[in-house]
C-alpha positions in Angstrom: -12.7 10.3 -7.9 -16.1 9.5 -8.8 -17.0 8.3 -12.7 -20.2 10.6 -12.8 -22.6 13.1 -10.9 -26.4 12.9 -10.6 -27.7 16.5 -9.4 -31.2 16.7 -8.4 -32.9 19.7 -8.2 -35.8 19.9 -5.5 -37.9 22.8 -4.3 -41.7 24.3 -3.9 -43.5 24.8 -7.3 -43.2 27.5 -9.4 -39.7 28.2 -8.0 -37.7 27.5 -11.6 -36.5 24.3 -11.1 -37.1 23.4 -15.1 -36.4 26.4 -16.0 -32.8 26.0 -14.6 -32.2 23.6 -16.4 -33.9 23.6 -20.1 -31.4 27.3 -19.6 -28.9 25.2 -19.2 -29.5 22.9 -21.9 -30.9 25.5 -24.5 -28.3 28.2 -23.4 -32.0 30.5 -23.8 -35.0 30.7 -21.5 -37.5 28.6 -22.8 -40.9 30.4 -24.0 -42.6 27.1 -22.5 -41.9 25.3 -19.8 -42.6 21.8 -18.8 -44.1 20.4 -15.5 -40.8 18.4 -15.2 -37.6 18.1 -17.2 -36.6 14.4 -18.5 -32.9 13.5 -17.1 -30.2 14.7 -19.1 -26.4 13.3 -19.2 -24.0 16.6 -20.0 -21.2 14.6 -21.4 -17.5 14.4 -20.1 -16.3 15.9 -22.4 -18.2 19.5 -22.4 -18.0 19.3 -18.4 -14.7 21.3 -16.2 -14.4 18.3 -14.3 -14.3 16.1 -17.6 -16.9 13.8 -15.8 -20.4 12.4 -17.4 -23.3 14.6 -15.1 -26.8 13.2 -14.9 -29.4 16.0 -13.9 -32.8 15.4 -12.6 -35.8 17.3 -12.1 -38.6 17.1 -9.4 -41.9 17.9 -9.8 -44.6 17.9 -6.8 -47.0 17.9 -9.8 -45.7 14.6 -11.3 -43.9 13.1 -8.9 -44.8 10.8 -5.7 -43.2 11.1 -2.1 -42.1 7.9 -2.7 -40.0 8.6 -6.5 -39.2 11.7 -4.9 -36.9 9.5 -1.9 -36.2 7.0 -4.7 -34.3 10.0 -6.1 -32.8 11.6 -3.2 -31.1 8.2 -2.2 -29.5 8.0 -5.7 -28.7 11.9 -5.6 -24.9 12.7 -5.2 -25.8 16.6 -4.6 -28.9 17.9 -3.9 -29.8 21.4 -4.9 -32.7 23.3 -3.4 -34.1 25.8 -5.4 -36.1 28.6 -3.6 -37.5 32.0 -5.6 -35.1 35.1 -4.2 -38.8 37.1 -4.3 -41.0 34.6 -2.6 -40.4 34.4 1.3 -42.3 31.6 1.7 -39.7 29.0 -0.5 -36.9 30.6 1.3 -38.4 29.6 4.5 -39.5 25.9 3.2 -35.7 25.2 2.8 -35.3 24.6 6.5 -39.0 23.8 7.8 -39.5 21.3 4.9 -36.5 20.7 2.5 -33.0 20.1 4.8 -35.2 17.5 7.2 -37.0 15.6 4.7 -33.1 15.0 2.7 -31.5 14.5 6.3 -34.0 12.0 7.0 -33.7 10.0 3.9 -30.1 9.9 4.3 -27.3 8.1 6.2 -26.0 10.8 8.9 -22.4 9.2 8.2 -22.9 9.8 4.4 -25.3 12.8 4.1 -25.3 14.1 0.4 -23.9 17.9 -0.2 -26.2 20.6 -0.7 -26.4 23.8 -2.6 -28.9 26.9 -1.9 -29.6 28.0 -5.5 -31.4 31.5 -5.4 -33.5 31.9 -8.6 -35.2 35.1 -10.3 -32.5 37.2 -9.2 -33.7 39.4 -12.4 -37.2 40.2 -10.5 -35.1 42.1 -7.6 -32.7 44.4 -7.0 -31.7 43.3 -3.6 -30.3 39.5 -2.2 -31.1 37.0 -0.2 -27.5 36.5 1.1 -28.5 38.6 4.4 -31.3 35.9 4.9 -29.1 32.5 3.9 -25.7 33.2 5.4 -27.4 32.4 9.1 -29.0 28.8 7.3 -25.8 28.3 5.8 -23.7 28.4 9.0 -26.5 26.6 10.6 -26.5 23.2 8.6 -22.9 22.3 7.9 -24.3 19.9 5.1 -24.7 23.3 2.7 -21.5 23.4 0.7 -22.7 26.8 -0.8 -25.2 29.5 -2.3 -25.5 30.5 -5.5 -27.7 33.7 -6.7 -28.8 32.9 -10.4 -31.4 34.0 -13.3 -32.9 31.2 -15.6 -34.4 34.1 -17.6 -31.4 36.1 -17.9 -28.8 32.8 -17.6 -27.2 34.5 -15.0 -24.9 32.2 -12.8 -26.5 29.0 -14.4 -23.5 27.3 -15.8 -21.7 28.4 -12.3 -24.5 26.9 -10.2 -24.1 23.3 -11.7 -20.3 23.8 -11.8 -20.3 24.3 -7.7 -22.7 21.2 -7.7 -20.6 19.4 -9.8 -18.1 20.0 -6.9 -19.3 19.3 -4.5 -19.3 16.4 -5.0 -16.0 15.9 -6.7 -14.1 17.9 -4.4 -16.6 17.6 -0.8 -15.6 20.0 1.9 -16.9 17.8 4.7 -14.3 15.0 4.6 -11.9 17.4 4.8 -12.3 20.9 6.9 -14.9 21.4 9.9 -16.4 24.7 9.7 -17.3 25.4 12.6 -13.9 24.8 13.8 -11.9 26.5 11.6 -9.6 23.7 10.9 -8.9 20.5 8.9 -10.2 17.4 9.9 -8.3 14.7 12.1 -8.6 12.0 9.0 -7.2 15.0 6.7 -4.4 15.7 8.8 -3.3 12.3 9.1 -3.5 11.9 5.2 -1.5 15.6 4.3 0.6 14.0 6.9 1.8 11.2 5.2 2.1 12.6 2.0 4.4 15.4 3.9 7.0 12.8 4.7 7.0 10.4 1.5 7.6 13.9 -0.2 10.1 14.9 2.3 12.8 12.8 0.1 16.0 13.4 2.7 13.7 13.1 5.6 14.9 16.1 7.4 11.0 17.7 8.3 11.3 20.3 5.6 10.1 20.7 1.8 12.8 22.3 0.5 12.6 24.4 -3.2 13.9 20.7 -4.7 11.3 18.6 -2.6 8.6 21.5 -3.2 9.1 21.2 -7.0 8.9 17.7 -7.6 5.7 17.8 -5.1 4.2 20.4 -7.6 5.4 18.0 -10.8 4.0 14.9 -9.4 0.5 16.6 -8.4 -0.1 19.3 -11.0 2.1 18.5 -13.9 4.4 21.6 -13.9 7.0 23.0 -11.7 7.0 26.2 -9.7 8.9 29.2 -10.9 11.5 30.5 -8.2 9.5 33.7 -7.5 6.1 31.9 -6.9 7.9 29.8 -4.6 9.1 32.3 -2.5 5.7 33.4 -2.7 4.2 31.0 -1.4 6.6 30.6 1.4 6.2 34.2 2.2 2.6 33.6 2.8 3.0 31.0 4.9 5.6 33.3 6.9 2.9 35.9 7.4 0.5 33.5 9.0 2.8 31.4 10.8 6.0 32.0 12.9 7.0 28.1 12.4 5.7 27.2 9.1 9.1 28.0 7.3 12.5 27.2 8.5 15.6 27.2 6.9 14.1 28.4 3.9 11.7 25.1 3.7 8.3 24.4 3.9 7.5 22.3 7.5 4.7 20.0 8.0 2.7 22.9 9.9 3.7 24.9 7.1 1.8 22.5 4.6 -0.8 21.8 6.6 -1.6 25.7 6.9 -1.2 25.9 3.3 -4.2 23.3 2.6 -6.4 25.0 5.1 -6.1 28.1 3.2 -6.9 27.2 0.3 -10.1 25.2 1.6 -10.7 28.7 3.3 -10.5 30.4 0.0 -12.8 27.9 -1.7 -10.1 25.8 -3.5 -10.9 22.5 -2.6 -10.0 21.2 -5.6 -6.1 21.6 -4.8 -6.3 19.5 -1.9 -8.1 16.8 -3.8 -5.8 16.6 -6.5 -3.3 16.2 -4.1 -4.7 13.8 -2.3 -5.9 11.6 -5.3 -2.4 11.6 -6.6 -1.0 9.9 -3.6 -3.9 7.6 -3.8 -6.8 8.3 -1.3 -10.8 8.2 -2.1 -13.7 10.1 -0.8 -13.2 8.7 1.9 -9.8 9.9 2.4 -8.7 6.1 2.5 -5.9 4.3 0.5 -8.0 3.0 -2.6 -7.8 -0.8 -3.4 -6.5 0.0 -7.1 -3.9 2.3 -5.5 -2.8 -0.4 -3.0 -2.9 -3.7 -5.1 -2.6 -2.9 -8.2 -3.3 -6.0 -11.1 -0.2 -8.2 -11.4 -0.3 -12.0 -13.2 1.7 -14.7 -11.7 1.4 -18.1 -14.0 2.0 -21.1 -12.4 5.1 -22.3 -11.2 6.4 -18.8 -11.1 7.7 -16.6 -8.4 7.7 -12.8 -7.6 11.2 -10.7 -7.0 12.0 -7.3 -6.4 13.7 -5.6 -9.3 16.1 -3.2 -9.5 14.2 -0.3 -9.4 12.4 -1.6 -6.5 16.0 -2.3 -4.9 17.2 1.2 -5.4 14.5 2.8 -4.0 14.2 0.6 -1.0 18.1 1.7 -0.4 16.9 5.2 -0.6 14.5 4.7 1.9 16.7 3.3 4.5 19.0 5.5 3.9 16.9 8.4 4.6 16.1 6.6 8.0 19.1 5.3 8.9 19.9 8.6 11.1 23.3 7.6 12.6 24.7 6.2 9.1 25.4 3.2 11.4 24.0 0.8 7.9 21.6 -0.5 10.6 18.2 0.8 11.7 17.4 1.1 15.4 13.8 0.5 16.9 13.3 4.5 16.8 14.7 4.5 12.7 12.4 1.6 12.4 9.3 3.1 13.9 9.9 6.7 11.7 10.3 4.6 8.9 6.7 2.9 9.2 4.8 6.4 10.1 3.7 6.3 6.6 1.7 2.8 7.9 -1.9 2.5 9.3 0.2 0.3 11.4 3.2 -1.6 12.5 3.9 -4.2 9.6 6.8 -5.9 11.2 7.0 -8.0 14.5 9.4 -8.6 16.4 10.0 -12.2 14.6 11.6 -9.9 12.1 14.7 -9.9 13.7 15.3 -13.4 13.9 14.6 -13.6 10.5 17.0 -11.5 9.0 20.3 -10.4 9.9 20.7 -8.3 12.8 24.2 -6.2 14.2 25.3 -6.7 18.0 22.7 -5.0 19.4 19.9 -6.8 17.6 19.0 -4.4 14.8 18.2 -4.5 11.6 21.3 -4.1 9.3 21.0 -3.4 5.9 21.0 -6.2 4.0 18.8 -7.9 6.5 16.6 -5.2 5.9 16.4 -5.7 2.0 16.2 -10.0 2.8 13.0 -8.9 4.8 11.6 -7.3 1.5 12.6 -10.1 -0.5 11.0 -12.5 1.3 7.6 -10.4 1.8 8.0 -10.4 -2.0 8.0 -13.9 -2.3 6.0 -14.9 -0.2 2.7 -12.8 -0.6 3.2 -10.5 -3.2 0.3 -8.7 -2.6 1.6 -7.6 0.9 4.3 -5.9 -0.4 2.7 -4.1 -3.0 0.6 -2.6 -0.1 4.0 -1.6 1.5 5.5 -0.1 -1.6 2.3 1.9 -1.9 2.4 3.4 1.3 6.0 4.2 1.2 4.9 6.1 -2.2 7.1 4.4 -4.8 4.9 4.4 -7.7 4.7 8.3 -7.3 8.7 8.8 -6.2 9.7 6.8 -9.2 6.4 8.1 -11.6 5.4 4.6 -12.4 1.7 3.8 -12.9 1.5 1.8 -10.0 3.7 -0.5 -7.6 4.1 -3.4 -10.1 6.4 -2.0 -11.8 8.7 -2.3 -9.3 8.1 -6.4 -9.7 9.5 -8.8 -11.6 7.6 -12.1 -12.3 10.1 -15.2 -12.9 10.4 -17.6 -15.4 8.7 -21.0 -15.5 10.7 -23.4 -13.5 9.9 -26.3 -15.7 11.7 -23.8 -18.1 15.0 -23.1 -16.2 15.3 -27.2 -15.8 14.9 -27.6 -19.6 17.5 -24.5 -20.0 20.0 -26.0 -17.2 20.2 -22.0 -16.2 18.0 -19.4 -14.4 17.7 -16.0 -14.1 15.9 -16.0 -10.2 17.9 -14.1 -7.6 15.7 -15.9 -4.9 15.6 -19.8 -4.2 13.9 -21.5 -1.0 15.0 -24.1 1.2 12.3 -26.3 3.4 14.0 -27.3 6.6 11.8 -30.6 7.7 13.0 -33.0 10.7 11.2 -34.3 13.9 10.8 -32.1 17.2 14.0 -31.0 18.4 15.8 -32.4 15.4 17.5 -28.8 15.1 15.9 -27.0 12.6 15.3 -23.9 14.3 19.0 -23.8 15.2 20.0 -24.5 11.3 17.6 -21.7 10.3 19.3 -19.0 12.9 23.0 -20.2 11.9 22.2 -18.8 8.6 21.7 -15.4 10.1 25.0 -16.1 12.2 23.6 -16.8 15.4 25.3 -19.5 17.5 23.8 -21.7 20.0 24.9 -19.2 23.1 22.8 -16.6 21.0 20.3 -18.5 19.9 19.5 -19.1 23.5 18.1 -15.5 24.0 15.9 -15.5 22.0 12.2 -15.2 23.3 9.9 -18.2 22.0 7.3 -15.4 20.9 10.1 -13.9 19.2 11.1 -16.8 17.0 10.3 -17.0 13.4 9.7 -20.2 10.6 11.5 -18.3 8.5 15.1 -17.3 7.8 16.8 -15.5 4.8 19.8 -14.2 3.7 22.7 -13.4 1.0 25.1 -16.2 -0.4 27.4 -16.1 -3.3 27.6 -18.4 -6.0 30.1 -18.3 -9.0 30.3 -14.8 -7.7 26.6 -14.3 -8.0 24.5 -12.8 -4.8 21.5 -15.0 -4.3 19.5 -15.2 -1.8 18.2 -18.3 -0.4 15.3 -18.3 1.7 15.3 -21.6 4.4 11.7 -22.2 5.9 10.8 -24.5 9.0 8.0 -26.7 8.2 6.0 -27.9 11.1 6.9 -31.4 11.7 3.0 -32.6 10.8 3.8 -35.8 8.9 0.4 -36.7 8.0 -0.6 -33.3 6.8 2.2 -32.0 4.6 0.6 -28.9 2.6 1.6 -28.2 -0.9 3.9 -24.5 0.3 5.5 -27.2 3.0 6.4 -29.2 -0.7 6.9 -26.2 -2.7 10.9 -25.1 -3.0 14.2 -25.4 -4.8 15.3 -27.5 -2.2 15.1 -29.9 0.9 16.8 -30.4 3.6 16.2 -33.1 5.9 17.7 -32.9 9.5 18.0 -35.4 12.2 19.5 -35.0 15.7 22.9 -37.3 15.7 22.4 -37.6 19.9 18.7 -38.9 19.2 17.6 -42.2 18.3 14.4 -42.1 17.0 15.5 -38.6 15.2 16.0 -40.1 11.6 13.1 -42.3 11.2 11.3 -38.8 10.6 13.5 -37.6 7.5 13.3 -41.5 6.3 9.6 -41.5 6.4 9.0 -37.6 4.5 11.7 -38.6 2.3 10.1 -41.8 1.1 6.5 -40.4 1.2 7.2 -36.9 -0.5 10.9 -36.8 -2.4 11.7 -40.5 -3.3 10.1 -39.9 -7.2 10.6 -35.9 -6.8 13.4 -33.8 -9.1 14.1 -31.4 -5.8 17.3 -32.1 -4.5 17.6 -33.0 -1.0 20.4 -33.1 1.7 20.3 -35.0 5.0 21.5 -32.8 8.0 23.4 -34.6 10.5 23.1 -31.9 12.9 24.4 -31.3 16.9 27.5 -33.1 14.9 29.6 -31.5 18.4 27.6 -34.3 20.4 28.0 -38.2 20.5 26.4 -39.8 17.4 24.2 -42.6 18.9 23.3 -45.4 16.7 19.2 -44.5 15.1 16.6 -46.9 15.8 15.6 -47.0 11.9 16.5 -50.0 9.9 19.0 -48.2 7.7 21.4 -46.0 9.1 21.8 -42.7 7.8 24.6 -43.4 5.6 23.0 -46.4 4.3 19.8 -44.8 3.7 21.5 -42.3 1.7 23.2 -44.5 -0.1 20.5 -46.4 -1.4 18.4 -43.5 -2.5 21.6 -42.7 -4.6 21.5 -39.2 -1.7 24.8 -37.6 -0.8 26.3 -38.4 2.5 24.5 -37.0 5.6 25.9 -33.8 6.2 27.8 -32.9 10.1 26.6 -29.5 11.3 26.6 -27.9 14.4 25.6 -24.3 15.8 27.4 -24.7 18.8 30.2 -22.8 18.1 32.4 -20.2 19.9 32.1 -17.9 16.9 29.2 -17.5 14.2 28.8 -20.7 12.9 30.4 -21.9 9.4 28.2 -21.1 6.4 29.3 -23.2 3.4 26.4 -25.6 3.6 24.3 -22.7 2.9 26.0 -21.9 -0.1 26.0 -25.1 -0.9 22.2 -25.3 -0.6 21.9 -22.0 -3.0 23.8 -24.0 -5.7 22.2 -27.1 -5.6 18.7 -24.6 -6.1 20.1 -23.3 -8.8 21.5 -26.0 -10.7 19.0 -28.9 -9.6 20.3 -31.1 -12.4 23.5 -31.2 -11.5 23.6 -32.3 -8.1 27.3 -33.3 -8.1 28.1 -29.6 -8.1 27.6 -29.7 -4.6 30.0 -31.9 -3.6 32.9 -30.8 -6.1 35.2 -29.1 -3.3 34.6 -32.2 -1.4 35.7 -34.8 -4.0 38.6 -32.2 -5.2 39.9 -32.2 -0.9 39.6 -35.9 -1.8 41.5 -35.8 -4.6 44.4 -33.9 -3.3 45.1 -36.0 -0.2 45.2 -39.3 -2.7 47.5 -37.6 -5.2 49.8 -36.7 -2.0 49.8 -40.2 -0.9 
């Protein structure tokens, strides 16, 4: 809504235009009256709409043609004031007046207008009969209003309405001639419908209905004006109530009434609360909303935000089959301008047997919009409502902003629940494969998948000490030369090589000497395709050797070609070593302790 109003009053001489408003201001008709008014600022405070109102006079007298354009450019409502007993002012309102504002204005932003009838006291009969045919002529006129600066009949009124219209415009809204609400309103009422539609059955029911009424207006409906209103709708519409709820065409009729009826106001509050401007667009405040993130600090979902996600596919999730099918998926996202996940999605999280998203891949995709660009999923959170479903101020509050991670090393302990692995190796080392083994995908699967369809990114749940983490493994292009701080930028490294490929592990050697060697990440070596022959590597070290003499663990064997999802421990592994970077031999503990027990029973 806007922070203040400028009203300028134009119209032929002698019409009242000061006299309007030193009324007004005086609360008395002035014994003399000025060529022009100075502007005056009616604080917020004394105003309905508690917003600051400037209000300007014109004066042909005083004023140029070109001040006078000046003004009407910075005008947000524009009333023209013609004398109810003079013919000739009522007639300068559409020969002079309406073309002279059109053409100093944008036609995609024209400023409202209001018809203001003065000396009402000088004659018993209205102009109504003579306005109504201007009024349905120019849609720009919001209104009329009949008032007497000598009597202060309607004054007060007629710079309430103007006040109005501009606060609560009629054109972005309802189309007169038409009858009916505007495209861009629809589609707005529309989504609000379905964010309040908490069970997502198509109805407002008396529980949805209330909290709709709570969230927009501060105050719940008693039972009786509920049925009330429901009754109304009945009367007016064979299909706007069914099984005792409010539907969408329901609502919709219900807004259009009470444009009808001159209540704009209603529908603006309502659409302000769930976040839209003038415009009827998604403001920028609503959408990203101010949240600080220090260096060295990550973003997570809390718990809050976790709960209400759940609630949200659950209201979806149709079929209770804990996975959401392309038609769940697309219902989900109707409360989108558009489609904000690809098709990469699912080969990024996990999918069931028929490639959909399950539920906890559905949260990992969250989790790792979180992470990654923070700002994104604020957006998403705001469309989907939360801040107004779970009456916070605004979206981040459903964030949580992680501790330093120079301070977790200093602790030896962290409170993230998320923790990123880069995947670096030379062209068809297998890090893709590595990635989609983490979303238990073998080889045989992995085969399907459509290159446009394949994702740098893979994320999912492991367990540590009991703890669910999740730990997010990212692809890096293998660019050697151009390494970018987000390719350097995790908990920890792994480096894979291609055991059947000579020339594999010269890669890992290389970004490992150039990037890690003097770094506190921990890094693995991969030694994956471990099912094929291991061919001797063209670097001057062998793997094992290297690793040894950069004090590294042992290359790891791994291979996604496997009969049945391939084995995960190395993942968990991975999480662990994230977690506790200091304490690398934490890693390697059930190794050593298999050791252990086949010396002690030799």
């Amino acid at each position: 809504m806007r922070k203040d109003v400028r009203i300028l009053l134009v119209g032929e001489p002698k019409v009242g235009k000061t006299s309007l408003i030193m009324s007004l201001v005086s609360e008395e008709f002035p014994d003399e009256v000025p060529r022009r008014a100075e502007e005056i600022t009616i604080p917020a405070d004394v105003t309905p709409e508690r917003v600051p109102t400037h209000i300007v006079d014109y004066s042909e007298a005083e004023q140029s043609d070109e001040q006078l354009y000046q003004e009407i450019s910075k005008a947000n409502v524009i009333c023209i004031v013609y004398a109810v007993n003079n013919k000739k002012s009522i007639e300068k309102v559409t020969s002079h007046w309406i073309p002279l504002i059109n053409d100093r204005t944008d036609k995609d932003s024209r400023v409202p207008l209001i018809l203001v009838g003065n000396k009402s006291d000088l004659v018993e009969h209205s102009s109504m009969e003579t306005i109504l045919p201007i009024m349905n002529q120019y849609q720009d006129i919001e209104t009329c209003v009949e008032c007497s600066a000598k009597n202060l009949k309607n004054i007060s009124e007629l710079f309430y309405y103007a006040q109005k219209a501009v606060l609560h415009p009629t054109g972005p809204l309802y189309c007169p001639e038409e009858k009916e609400l505007k495209t861009s309103c629809i589609k707005s009422l529309t989504r609000i419908f379905k964010v309040s539609d908490l069970d997502n059955d198509g109805i407002l029911n008396d529980n949805e209905l209330n909290f709709f009424q709570r969230t927009c207006f501060n105050m719940p409906l008693a039972p009786q004006a509920l049925e009330d209103v429901k009754n109304v709708v009945r009367r007016n519409m064979g299909d706007g109530v069914q099984d005792n709820g409010l539907t969408l065409k329901g609502f919709l009729f219900l807004h259009t009434l009470f444009i009808q009826r001159g209540r704009h106001e209603t529908t603006w509050t309502v659409l302000r609360r769930f976040g839209y401007d003038d415009d009827l667009e998604l403001t920028q405040e609503y959408l990203f909303p101010m949240i600080k993130i220090p260096p060295d600090c990550t973003t997570e979902l809390n718990h809050n935000a976790y709960l209400f996600l759940q609630s949200v596919f659950d209201k979806h999730d149709k079929d209770r089959d804990c996975a959401l099918s392309p038609e769940e998926v697309k219902d989900l996202f109707k409360v989108f301008p558009y489609m904000p996940w690809g098709p990469d999605v699912n080969n990024t999280v996990c999918t069931n047997d028929q490639g959909w998203i399950t539920y906890q891949g559905y949260l990992s995709q969250w989790t790792l919009t979180t992470y990654l660009d923070v700002q994104r999923s604020l957006e998403y959170l705001g469309y989907l409502g939360y801040s107004i479903i779970y009456e916070q101020e605004s979206q981040a509050a459903a964030m949580t902003v992680t501790r330093n991670k120079r301070i977790d090393l200093q602790k030896k302990q962290t409170q993230r629940s998320v923790f990123r692995c880069n995947i670096l190796g030379a062209r068809g080392s297998g890090k893709t494969g590595f990635l989609q083994a983490f979303l238990g995908k073998n080889l045989q699967h992995q085969r399907r998948i459509r290159e446009d369809h394949k994702s740098l990114y893979a994320i999912s749940t492991t367990y540590v000490y009991g703890q669910e983490k999740y730990l997010l493994l990212h692809e890096v292009m293998p660019d050697f030369d151009f390494l970018s701080e987000e390719d350097l930028a995790c908990d920890v490294v792994c480096l894979v090589y291609d055991i059947n490929s000579p020339d594999s592990f010269e890669y890992c050697a290389k970004v490992y000497k150039q990037y890690f060697i003097d770094s506190k990440t921990p890094c693995v070596v991969i030694a994956a395709k471990s099912d094929l022959h291991e061919i001797r590597q063209h670097y001057s070290l062998s793997p094992h050797e290297f690793c040894r003499k950069h004090k590294l663990h042992p290359p790891q064997p791994f291979t996604c070609n496997t009969t049945d999802a391939p084995n995960k421990d190395i993942y968990t592994r991975l999480t662990t070593m994230a977690m506790y970077p200091c304490s690398h031999a934490c890693f390697w503990l059930p190794f050593f302790l298999f050791l252990l027990h086949v010396v002690t029973l030799c």
